[in-house]
C-alpha positions as CSV (number, residue, x, y, z in Angstrom):
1,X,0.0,0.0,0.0
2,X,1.2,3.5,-0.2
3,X,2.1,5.2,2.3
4,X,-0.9,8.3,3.3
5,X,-1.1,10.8,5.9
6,X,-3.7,7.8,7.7
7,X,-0.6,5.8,8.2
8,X,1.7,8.1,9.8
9,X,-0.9,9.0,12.5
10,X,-1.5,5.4,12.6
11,X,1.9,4.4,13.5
12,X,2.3,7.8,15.8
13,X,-1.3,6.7,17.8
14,X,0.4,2.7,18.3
15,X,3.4,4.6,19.4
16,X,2.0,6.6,21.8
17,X,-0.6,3.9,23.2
18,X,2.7,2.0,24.3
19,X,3.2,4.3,27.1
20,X,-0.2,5.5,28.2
21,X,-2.6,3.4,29.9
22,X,-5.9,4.6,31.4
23,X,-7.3,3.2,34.9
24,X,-10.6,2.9,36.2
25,X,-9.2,5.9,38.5
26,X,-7.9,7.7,35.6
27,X,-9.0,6.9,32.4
28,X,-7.8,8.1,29.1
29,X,-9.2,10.3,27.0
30,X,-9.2,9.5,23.6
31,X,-9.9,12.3,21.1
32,X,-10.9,11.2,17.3
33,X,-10.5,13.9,14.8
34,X,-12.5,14.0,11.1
35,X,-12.7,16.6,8.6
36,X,-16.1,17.2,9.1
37,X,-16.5,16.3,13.4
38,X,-14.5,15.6,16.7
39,X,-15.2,12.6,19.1
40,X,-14.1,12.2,22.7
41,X,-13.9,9.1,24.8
42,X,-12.9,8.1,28.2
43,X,-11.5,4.3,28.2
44,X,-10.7,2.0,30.9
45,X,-7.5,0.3,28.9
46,X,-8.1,-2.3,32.1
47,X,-11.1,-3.6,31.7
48,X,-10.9,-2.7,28.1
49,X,-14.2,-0.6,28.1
50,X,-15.4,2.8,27.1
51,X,-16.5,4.5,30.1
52,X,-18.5,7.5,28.2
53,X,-18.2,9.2,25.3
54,X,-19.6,12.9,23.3
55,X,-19.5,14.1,19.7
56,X,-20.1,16.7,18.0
57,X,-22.9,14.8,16.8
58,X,-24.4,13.7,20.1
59,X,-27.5,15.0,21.0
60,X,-27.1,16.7,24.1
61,X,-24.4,19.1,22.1
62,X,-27.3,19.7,19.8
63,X,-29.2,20.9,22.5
64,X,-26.5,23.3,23.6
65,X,-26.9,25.0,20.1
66,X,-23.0,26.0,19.1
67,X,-22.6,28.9,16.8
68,X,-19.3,28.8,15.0
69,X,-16.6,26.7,13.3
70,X,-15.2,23.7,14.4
71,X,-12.7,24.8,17.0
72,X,-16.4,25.8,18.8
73,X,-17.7,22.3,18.3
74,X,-14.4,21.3,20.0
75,X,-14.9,23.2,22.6
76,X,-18.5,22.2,23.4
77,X,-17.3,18.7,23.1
78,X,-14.5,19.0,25.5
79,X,-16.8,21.0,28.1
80,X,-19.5,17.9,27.9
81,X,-17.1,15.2,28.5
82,X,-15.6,16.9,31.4
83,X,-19.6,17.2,32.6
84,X,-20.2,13.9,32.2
85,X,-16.8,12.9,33.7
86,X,-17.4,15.0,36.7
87,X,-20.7,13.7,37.0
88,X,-19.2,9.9,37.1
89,X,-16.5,11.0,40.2
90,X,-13.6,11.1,37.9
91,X,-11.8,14.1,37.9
92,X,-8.1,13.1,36.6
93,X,-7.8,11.4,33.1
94,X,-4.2,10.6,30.8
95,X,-4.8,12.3,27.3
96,X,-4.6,11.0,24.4
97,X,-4.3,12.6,21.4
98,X,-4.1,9.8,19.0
99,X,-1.5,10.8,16.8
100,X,-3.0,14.1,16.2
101,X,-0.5,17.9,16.8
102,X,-1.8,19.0,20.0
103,X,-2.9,22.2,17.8
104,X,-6.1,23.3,16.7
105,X,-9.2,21.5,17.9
106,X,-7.9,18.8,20.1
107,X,-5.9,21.8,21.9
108,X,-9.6,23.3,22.0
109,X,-10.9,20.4,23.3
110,X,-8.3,19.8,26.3
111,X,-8.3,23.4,27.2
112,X,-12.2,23.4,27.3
113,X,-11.8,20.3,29.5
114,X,-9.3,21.8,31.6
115,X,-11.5,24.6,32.3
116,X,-14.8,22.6,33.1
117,X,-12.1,20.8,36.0
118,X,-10.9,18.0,34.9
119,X,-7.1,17.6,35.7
120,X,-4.5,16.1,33.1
C-alpha cells in the first residue's frame, strides 16, 4: 500500500498507546478527529471498556446549540465530557491525542476540559 497521511498517525497513535494506559481511577481520553466532526472518549484500557463518550454529533451538544466553526464544536465537546466525567466522580484522566498535533481542535478540546475541571 502506499504510504498516506492515515498511516503516519497510525503508527504515531500505536506509538504513543505503548506508554499510556488509562485506569478505572484515571482513564484516558481519547480524542478522534475527522474533517467534518471531533469525538471524545474516556477508556478503561483495564477492563478494556469505554466508560462515556460525546460528539459533535451527540444530541445533548445539539441541545446546547453551538454557533461557529469547528474549533467551537471542539470546545463544546470538551466542556461535555468533562460534565459527564465529573458527573461519574472522575476528575483526573491521561490524554490522548491519538496521533493528532496538540494544535487546533484537540488543543480546544483539552483546554475546554481543563476549564470545566478536569485535571490532566
Amino acid at each position: 500500500m502506499k504510504p498516506t497521511k492515515y498511516f503516519g498517525r497510525r503508527r504515531r497513535h500505536l506509538h504513543l498507546r505503548n506508554k499510556i494506559k488509562g485506569t478505572g481511577d484515571r482513564p484516558r481520553l481519547v480524542v478522534f478527529r475527522s474533517n467534518r466532526h471531533i469525538y471524545a472518549q474516556a477508556v478503561d484500557d483495564s477492563e478494556g471498556k469505554v466508560i462515556t463518550g460525546v460528539s459533535s454529533l451527540s444530541a445533548a451538544l445539539k441541545e446546547v446549540k453551538v454557533k461557529g466553526d469547528k474549533k467551537a464544536f471542539a470546545e463544546a465537546v470538551g466542556r461535555l465530557i468533562a460534565a459527564k466525567l465529573s458527573k461519574l466522580g472522575i476528575k483526573k484522566v491521561v490524554f490522548d491525542r491519538a496521533g493528532y498535533r496538540y494544535h487546533g481542535r484537540v488543543k480546544a478540546l483539552a483546554d475546554a476540559a481543563r476549564k470545566e475541571g478536569l485535571e490532566f
